[in-house]
C-alpha positions as CSV (number, residue, x, y, z in Angstrom):
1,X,0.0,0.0,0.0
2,X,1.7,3.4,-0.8
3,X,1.4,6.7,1.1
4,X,0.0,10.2,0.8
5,X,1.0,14.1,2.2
6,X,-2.1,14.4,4.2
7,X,-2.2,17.9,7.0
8,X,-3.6,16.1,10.3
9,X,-4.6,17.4,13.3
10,X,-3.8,15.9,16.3
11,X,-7.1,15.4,18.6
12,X,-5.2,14.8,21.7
13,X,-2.6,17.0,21.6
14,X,-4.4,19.9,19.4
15,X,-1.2,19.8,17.1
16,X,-1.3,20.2,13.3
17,X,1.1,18.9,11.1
18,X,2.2,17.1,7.6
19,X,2.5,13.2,7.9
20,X,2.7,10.5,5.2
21,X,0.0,8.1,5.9
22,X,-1.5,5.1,3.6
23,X,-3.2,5.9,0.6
24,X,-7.3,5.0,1.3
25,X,-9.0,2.5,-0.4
26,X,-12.5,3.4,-1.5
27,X,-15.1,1.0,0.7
28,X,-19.0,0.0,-1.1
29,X,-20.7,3.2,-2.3
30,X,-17.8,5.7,-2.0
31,X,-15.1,6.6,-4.2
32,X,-11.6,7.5,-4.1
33,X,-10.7,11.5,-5.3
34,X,-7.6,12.6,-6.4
35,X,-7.0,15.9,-5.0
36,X,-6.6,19.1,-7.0
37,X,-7.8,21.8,-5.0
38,X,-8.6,22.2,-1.5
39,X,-9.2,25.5,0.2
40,X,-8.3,26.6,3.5
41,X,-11.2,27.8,5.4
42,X,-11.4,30.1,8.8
43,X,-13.0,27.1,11.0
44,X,-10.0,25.2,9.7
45,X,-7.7,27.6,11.5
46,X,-10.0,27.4,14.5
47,X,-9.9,23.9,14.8
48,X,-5.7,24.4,14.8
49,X,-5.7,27.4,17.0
50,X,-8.0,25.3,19.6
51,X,-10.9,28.3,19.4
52,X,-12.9,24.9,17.7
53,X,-12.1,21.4,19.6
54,X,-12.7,18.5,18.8
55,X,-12.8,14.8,21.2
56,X,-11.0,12.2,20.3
57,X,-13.5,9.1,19.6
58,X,-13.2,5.5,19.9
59,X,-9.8,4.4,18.0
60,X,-9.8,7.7,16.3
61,X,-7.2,10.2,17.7
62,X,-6.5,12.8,14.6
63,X,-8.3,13.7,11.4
64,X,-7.2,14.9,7.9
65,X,-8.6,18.8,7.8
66,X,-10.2,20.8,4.8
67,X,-13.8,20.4,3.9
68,X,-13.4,22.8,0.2
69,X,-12.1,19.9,-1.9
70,X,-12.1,19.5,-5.8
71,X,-10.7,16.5,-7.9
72,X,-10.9,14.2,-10.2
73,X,-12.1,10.4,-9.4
74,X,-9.5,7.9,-9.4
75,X,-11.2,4.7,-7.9
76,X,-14.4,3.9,-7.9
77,X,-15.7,1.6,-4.8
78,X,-18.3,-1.7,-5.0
79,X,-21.8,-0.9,-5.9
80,X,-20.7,2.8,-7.5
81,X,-23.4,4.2,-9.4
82,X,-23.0,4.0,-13.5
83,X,-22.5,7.5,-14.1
84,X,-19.7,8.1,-11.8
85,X,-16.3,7.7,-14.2
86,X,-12.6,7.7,-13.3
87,X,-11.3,10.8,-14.6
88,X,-14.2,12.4,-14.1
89,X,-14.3,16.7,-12.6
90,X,-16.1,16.6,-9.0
91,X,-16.3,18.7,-6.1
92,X,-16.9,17.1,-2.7
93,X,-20.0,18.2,-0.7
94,X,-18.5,19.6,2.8
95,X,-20.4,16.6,5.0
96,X,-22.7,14.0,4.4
97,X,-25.5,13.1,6.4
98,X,-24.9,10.5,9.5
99,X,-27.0,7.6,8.2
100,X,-28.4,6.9,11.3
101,X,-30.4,9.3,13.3
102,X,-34.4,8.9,13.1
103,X,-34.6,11.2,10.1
104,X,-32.3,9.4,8.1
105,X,-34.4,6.6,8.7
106,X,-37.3,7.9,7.2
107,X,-35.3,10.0,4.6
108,X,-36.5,13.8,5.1
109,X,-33.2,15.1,6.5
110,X,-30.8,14.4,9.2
111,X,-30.5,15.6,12.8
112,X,-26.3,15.4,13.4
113,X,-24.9,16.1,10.0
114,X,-21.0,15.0,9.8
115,X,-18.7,17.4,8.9
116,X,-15.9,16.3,6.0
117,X,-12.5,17.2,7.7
118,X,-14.3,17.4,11.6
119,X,-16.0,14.0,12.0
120,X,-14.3,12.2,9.1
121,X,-10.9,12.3,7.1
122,X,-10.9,15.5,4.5
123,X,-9.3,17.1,1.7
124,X,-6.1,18.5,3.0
125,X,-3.9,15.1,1.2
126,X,-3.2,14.2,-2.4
127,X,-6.2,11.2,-2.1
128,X,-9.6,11.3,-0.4
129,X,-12.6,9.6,0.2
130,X,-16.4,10.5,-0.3
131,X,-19.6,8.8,-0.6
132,X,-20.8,8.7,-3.9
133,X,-24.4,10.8,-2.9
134,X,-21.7,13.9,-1.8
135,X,-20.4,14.6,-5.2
136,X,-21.6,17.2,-8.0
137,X,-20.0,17.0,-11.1
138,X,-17.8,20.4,-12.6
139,X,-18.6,21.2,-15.7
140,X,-15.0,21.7,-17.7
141,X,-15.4,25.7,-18.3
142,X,-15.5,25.8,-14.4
143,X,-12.0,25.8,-13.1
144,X,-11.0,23.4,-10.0
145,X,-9.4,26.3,-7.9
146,X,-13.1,28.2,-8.1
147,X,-14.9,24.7,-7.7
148,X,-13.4,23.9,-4.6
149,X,-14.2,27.2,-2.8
150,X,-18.1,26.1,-3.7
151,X,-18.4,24.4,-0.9
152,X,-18.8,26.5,2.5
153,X,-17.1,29.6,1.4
154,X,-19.6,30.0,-1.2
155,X,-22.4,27.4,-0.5
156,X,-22.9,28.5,3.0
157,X,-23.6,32.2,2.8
158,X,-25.9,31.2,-0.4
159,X,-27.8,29.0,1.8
160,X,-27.8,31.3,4.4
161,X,-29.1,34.4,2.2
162,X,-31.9,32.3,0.0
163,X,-33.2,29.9,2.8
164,X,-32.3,30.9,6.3
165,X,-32.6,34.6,5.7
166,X,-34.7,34.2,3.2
167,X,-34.1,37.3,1.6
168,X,-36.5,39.8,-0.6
169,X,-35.7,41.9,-3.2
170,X,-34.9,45.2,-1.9
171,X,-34.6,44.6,1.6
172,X,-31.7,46.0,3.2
173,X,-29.0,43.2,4.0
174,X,-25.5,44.5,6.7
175,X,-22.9,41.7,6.7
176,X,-20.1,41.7,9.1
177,X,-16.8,40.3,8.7
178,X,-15.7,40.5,4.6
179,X,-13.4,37.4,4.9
180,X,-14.1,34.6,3.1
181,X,-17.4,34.4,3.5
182,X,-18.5,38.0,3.7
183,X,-16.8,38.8,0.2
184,X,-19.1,35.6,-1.0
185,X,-21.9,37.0,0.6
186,X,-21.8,40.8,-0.4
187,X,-21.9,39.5,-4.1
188,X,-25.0,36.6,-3.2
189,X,-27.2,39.7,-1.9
190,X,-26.3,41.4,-4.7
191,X,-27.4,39.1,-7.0
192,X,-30.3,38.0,-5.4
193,X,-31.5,42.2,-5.4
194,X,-30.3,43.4,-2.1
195,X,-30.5,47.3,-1.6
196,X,-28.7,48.8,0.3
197,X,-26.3,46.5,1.2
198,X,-23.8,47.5,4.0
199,X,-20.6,46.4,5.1
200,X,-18.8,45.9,8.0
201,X,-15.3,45.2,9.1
202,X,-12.8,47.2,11.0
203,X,-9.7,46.5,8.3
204,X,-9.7,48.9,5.5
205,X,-8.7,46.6,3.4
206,X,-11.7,44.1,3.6
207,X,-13.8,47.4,3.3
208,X,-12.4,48.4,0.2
209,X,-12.8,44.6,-1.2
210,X,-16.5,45.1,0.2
211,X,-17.1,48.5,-2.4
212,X,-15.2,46.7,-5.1
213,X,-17.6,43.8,-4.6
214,X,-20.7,45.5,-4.7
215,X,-21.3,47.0,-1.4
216,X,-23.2,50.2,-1.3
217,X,-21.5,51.6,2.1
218,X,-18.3,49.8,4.1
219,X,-17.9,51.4,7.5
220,X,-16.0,50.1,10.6
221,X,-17.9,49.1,12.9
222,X,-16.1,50.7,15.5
223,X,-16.9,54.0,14.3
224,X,-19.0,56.4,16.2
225,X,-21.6,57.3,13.6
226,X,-22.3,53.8,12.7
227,X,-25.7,53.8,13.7
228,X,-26.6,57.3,12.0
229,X,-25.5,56.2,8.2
230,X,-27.3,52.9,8.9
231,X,-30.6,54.9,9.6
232,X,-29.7,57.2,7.1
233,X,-29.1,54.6,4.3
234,X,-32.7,52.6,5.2
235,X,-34.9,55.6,5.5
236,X,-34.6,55.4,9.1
237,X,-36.0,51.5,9.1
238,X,-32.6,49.7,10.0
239,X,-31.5,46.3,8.6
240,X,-33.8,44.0,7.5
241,X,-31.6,41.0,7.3
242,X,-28.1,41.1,9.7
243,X,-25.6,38.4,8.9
244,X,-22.9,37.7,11.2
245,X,-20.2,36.3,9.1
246,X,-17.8,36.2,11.9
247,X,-19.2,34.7,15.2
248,X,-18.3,37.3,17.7
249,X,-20.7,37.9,20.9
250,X,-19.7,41.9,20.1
251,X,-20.8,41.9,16.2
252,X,-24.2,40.0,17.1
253,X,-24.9,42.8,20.0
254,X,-24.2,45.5,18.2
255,X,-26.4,44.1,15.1
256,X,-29.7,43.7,17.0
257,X,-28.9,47.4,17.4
258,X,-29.6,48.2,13.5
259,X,-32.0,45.8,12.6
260,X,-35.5,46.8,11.3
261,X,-38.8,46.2,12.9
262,X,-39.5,42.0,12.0
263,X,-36.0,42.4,11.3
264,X,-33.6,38.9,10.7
265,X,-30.4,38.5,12.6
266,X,-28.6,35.3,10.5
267,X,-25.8,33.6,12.9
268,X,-23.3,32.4,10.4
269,X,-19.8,32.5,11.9
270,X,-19.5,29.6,14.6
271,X,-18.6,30.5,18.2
272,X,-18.5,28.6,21.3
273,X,-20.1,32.3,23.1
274,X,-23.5,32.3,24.4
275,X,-26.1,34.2,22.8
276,X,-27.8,37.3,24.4
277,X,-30.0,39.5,23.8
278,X,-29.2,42.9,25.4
279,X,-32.3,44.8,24.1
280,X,-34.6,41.7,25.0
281,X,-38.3,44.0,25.1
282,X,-37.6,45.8,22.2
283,X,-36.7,42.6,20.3
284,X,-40.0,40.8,21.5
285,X,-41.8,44.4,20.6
286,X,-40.5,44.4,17.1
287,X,-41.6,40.9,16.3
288,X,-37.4,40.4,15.4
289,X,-35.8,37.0,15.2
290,X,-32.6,35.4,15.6
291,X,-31.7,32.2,13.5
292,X,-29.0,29.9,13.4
293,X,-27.5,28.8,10.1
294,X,-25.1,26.0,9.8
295,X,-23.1,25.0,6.1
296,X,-25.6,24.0,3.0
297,X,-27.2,21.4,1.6
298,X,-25.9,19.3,-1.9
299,X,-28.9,20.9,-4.0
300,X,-26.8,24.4,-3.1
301,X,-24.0,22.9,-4.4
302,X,-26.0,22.0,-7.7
303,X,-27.6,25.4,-7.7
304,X,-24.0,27.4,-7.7
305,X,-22.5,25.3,-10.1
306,X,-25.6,26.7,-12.3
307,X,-25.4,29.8,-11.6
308,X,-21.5,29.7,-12.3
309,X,-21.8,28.0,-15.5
310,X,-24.0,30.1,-16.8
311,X,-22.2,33.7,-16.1
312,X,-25.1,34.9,-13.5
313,X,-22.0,34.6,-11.1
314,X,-18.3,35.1,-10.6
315,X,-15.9,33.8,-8.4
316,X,-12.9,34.2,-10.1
317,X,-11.5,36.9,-7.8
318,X,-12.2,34.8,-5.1
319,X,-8.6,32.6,-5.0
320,X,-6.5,34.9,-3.6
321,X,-3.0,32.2,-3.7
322,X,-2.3,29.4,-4.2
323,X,-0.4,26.9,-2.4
324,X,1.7,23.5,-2.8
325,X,0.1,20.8,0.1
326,X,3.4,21.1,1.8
327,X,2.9,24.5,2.7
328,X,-0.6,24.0,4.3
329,X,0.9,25.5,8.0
330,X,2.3,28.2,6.3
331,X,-1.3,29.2,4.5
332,X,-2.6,28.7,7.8
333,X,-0.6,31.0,9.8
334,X,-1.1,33.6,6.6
335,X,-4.8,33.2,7.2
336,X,-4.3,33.7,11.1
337,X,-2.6,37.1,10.8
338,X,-4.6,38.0,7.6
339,X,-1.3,38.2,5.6
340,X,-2.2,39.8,2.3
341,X,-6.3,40.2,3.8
342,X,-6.5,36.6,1.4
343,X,-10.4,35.6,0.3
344,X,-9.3,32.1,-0.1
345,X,-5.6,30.5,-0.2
346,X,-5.8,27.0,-2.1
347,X,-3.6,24.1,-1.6
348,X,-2.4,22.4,-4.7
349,X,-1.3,18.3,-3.7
């Protein structure tokens, strides 16, 4: 059996490193993907910098990390559907559903989603694994670099904006934090007829990626007249749909600030914080909401690939490096300090 460059996380220790370990073999119903692209993603560096843990489970005691994979198919497992090829372009759903729970049972959904690279070996390696029901074939005008952003940095503010927000045309949208999923989400509100949108992040560099995105205002948040231009942009109504992009108690306070009567506040950015609501009688008395959003489902995945393919969106500005496997710590701790203010780095296997 040969070996693969794989980036593993240690779930004892919390330490992240490069290790050869053996190639996988592709079990019933999966197939084996050789590796192309794989992106690094924020809750990638949270699970190294230990803001995200994980517990070791039975006989399991580190994982392969990244969940934004692209590829071609290079083994094909027992009892693999016809129309999956070797050769063939796929990106890799970011989790698959558990199989198990009383909703998988009865097919209509699934109550503790897995999460590719969390609960199961990822995309960070030169070989990976995936059930066959997680793929989505890339059509050949789409490059691999952009398909493997797809999923998450793209596919989870799109679900976020058309289903959990569930987002009008011409309601006002603010998103904080203009990372990698703010920069994806200022162009999805966009597109789907947001007005005004308004942007916030405290580096003046995301800001001015905000304007260049489409944004029709970028201020800090830290600012003292924040709250005035918000008014002043909405006609004095506030924000119809908030999205926290970052997951920061401080973001999510100061957003139930600006919202609109019946106003939606969108959690997007994972933390391990408690939620509060500071202005609890005025929330109630404005009929506003709070909702928790968590990744996308595969007919997102199918839906983007659409929309890409046929030029009603862009994401070509959206790789911002890329990056040999090897490197993988080093695009981490570039993503940590915000060396460069990168959208997405992408490791190349």
């Amino acid at each position: 059996m040969g070996t693969m460059l794989a980036g593993r996380l240690n779930l004892v220790t919390g330490q992240f490193g490069m290790e050869r370990v053996p190639i996988p073999e592709p079990r019933p119903g999966e197939v084996r993907i050789k590796v192309v692209a794989a992106g690094i993603c924020l809750s990638d560096v949270h699970l190294i910098d230990g803001t995200l843990r994980l517990k070791p489970r039975e006989g399991v005691t580190s994982v392969t990390l990244g969940h934004e994979v692209a590829g071609t198919i290079d083994k094909l497992g027992a009892g693999t559907e016809a129309w999956w090829k070797v050769g063939a372009r796929v990106l890799l759903q970011a989790g698959q559903s558990c199989g198990a729970c009383v909703l998988c049972m009865r097919r209509v959904g699934c109550v503790q989603p897995l999460t590719w690279g969390v609960d199961y070996d990822g995309g960070w390696a030169e070989y990976a694994l995936a059930r066959q029901d997680t793929l989505v074939a890339v059509p050949d005008g789409l490059p691999l670099d952009q398909a493997a952003i797809l999923p998450d940095a793209v596919s989870t503010p799109y679900a976020a904006i058309v289903e959990t927000a569930a987002l009008r045309p011409a309601e006002s949208v603010g998103l904080w934090g203009i990372g990698g999923l703010g920069a994806h989400a200022v162009q999805l509100v966009r597109a789907f007829g947001a007005a005004p949108i308004l942007a916030f992040d405290p580096l003046p560099e995301a800001r001015e990626r905000a304007l260049a995105l489409g944004a029709d205002l970028a201020l800090d948040p830290r600012a003292p007249d924040v709250r005035e231009q918000v008014l002043g942009w909405t006609e004095g109504r506030g924000l119809d749909v908030a999205l926290d992009l970052v997951g920061m108690p401080v973001v999510r306070e100061q957003a139930q600030t600006l919202m609109a009567p019946r106003g939606r506040l969108v959690l997007v950015g994972l933390t391990p914080e408690p939620l509060t609501l500071t202005r609890s009688v005025a929330f109630c008395a404005t009929m506003q909401q709070a909702r928790g959003h968590y990744g996308s489902r595969l007919e997102h995945l199918f839906q983007l690939v659409k929309l890409t393919r046929l030029g009603r969106l862009d994401f070509s500005r959206s790789v911002s490096a890329v990056l040999p496997l090897a490197d993988a710590p080093l695009g981490v701790e570039r993503l940590m300090k915000k060396r460069g203010n990168p959208i997405r780095l992408v490791l190349h296997p």
